[in-house]
C-alpha positions as CSV (number, residue, x, y, z in Angstrom):
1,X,-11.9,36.6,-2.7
2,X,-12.0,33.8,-5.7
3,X,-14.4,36.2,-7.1
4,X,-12.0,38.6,-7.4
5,X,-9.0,36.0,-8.3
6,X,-11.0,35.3,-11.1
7,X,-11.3,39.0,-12.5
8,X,-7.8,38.9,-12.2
9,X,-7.6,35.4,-14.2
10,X,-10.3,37.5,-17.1
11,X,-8.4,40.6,-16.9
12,X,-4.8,38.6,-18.1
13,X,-6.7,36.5,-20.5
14,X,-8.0,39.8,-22.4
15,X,-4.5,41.5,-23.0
16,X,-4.8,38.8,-25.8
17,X,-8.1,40.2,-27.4
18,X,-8.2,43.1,-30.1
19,X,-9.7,46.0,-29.8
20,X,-12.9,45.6,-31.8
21,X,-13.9,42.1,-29.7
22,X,-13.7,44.2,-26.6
23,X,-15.3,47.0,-27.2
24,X,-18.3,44.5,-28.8
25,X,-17.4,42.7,-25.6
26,X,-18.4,45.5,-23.3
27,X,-21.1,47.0,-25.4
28,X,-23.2,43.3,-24.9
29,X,-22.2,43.4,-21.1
30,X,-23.3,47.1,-20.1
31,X,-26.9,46.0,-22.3
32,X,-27.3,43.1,-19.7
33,X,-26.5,45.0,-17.0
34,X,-28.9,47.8,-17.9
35,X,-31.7,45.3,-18.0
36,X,-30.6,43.5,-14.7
37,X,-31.1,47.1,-13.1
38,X,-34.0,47.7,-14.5
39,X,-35.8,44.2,-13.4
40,X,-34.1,43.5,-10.1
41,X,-33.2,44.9,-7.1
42,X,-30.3,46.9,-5.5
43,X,-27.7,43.9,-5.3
44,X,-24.7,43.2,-2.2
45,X,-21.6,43.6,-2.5
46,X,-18.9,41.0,-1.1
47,X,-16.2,42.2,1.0
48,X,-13.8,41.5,-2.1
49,X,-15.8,43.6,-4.4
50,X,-15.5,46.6,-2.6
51,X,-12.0,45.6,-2.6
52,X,-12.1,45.7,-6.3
53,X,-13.9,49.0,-6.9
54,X,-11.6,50.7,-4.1
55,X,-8.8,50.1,-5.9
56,X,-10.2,50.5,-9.8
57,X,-10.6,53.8,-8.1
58,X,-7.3,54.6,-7.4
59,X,-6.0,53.0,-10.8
60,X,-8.2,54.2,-13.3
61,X,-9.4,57.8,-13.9
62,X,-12.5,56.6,-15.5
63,X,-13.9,54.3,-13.4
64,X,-16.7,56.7,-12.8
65,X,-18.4,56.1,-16.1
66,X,-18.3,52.0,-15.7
67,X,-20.5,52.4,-12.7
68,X,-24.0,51.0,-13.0
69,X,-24.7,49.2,-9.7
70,X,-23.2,51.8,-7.7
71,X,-22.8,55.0,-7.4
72,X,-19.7,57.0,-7.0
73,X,-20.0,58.1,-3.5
74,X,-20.5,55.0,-2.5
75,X,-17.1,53.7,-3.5
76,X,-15.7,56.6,-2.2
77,X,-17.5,55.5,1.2
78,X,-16.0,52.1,1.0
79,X,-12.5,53.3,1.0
80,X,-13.3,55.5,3.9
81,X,-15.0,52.7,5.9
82,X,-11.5,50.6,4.5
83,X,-9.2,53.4,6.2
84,X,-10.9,53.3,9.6
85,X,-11.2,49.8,9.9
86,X,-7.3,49.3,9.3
87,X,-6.5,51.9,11.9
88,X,-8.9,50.9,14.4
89,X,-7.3,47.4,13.8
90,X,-3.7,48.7,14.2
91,X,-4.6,50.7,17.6
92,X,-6.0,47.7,19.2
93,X,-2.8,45.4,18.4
94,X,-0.4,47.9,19.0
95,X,1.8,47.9,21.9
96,X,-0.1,50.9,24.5
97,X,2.4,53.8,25.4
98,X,1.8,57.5,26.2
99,X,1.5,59.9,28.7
100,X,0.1,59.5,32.1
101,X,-3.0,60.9,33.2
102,X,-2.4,64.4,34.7
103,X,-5.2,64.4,38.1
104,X,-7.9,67.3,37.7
105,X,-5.9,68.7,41.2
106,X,-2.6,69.2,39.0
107,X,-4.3,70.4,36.0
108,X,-6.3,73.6,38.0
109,X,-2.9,74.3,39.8
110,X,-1.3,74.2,36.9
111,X,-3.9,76.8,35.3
112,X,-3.6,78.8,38.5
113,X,-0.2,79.3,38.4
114,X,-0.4,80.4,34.8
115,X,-3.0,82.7,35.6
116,X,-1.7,84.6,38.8
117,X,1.9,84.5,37.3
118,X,1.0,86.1,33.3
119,X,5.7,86.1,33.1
120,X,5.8,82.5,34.3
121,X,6.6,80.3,30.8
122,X,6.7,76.7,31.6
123,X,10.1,75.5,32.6
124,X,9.2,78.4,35.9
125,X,5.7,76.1,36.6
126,X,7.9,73.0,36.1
127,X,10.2,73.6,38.5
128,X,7.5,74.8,41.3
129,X,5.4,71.9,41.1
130,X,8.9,69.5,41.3
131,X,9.4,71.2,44.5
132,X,6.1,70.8,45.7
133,X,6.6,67.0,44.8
134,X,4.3,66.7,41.2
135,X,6.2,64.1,38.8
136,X,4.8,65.4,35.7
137,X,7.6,66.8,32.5
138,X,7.9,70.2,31.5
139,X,6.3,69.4,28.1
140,X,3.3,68.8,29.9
141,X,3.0,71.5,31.9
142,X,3.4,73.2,28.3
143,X,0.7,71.6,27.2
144,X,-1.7,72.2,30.2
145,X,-0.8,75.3,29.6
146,X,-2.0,76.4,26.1
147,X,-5.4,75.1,27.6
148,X,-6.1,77.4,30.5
149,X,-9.2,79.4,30.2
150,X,-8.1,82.5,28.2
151,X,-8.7,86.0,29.2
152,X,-11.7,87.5,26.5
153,X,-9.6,90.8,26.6
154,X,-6.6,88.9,24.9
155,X,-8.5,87.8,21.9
156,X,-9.9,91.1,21.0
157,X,-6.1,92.6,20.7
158,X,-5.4,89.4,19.0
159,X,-8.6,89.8,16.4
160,X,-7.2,93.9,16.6
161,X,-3.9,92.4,15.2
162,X,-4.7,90.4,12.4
163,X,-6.5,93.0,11.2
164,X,-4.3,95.9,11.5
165,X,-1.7,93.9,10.1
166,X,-3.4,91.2,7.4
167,X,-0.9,92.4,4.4
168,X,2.1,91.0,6.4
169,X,1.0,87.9,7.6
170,X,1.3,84.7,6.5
171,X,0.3,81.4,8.0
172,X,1.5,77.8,7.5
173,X,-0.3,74.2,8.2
174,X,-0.8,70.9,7.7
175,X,-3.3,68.5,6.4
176,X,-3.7,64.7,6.0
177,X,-4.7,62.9,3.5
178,X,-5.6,58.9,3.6
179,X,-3.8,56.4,0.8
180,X,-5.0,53.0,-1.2
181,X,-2.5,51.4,1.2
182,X,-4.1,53.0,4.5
183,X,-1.0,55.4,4.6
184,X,-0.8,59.0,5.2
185,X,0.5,62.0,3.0
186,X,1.1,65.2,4.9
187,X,0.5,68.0,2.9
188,X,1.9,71.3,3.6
189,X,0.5,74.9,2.4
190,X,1.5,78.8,2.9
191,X,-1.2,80.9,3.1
192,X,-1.3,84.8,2.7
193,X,-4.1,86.4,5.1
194,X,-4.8,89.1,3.4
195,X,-6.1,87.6,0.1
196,X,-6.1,83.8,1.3
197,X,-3.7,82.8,-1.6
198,X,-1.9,79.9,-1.7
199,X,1.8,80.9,-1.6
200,X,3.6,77.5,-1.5
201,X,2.3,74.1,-1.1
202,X,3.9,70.0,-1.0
203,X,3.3,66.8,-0.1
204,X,5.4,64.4,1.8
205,X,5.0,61.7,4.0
206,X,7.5,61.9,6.5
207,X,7.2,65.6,7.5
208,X,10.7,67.1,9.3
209,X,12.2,70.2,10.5
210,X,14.6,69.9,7.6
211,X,11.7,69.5,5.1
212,X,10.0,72.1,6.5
213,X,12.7,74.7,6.3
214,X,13.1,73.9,2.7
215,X,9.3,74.8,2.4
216,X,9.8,77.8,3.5
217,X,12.5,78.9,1.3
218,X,10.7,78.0,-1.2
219,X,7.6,79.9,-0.4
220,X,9.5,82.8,0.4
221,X,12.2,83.3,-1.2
222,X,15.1,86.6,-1.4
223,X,13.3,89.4,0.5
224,X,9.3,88.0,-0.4
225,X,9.0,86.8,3.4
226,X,6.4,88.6,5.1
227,X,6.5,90.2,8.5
228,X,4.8,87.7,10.9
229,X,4.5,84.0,10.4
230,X,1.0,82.1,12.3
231,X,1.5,78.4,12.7
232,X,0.7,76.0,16.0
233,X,2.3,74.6,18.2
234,X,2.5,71.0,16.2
235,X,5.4,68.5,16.3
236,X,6.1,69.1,12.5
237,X,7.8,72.4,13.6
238,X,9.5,71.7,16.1
């Protein structure tokens, strides 16, 4: 860390400097550096220098051409490594709340049910297993639900859809993406299945049903929409 306090200290001292003394400046620096490569070894870096380079990466567009020691991937890994380390951290010393644990006995009931009752939806399974004395929610029974062994038939009509009908469809998602801070930008995307063209696509980091609506109007707007719209069952759309 003082290593790095003292870039810092350099970095304000050399708004002070013209032009010409720091490009001579640089020009005698990479020359040593290009020897020290050449003679010595691959050196370590400090905690605080990965620090550094992680965020020179996020700052400055060219940071790629100062490397000498390093190579870009490497930095790349660092933030990576960075991101995973301060979730990991935040998991362990956050306060533990979920779901309970649905037994293995409840789970193939709630599978059998599904499957000898194809009308049932899952407020119907809810409400049988509260009379036969099961505490579990009805958004978990949902949930069991979507993961009962599938019939093989119902994926063939499915596949037999998609492609009878890929110039109407259209499909939205979403995807993460990791910040300098260890945040999280949401980025949303409409796709077209026929050509796989990006019809509409934004980034936000608090995702909503509001914001999504809007999304939509924007990807499709007057009479563009298409016929059928594939999305999961994520809590973004709800």
């Amino acid at each position: 860390m003082q290593r790095l306090l003292s870039l810092l200290s350099v970095l304000a001292t050399r708004f002070y400097r013209s032009r010409r003394d720091l490009l001579l400046e640089n020009l005698a620096l990479r020359q040593q550096l290009a020897v020290l490569k050449v003679r010595y070894r691959q050196p370590r870096f400090a905690a605080s220098d990965k620090l550094f380079w992680v965020m020179l990466r996020r700052l400055w567009p060219g940071w790629k051409q100062a490397l000498i020691l390093v190579q870009p991937e490497t930095v790349a890994a660092w933030h990576r490594a960075g991101f995973k380390l301060y979730w990991k951290w935040l998991s362990r010393h956050r306060t533990r709340s979920g779901r309970r644990c649905v037994s293995k006995e409840l789970r193939e009931l709630i599978f059998r049910m599904a499957a000898e009752n194809p009308t049932w939806g899952a407020p119907r399974i809810h409400g049988e297993l509260r009379m036969l004395g099961f505490d579990i929610s009805e958004r978990t029974v949902s949930r069991w639900m979507r993961k009962a062994p599938r019939n093989p038939e119902l994926a063939k009509r499915w596949a037999a859809f998609l492609d009878n009908h890929r110039e109407a469809i259209a499909a939205m998602d979403f995807f993460t993406v990791p910040t300098l801070t260890f945040g999280v930008l949401h980025c949303f995307f409409v796709i077209a299945h026929d050509r796989r063209r990006i019809l509409h696509c934004n980034v936000t980091r608090h995702p909503s049903t509001l914001w999504v609506t809007q999304q939509l109007r924007e990807a499709f707007p007057y009479d563009a929409a298409s016929n059928y719209l594939i999305f999961d069952r994520a809590a973004n759309f709800n």
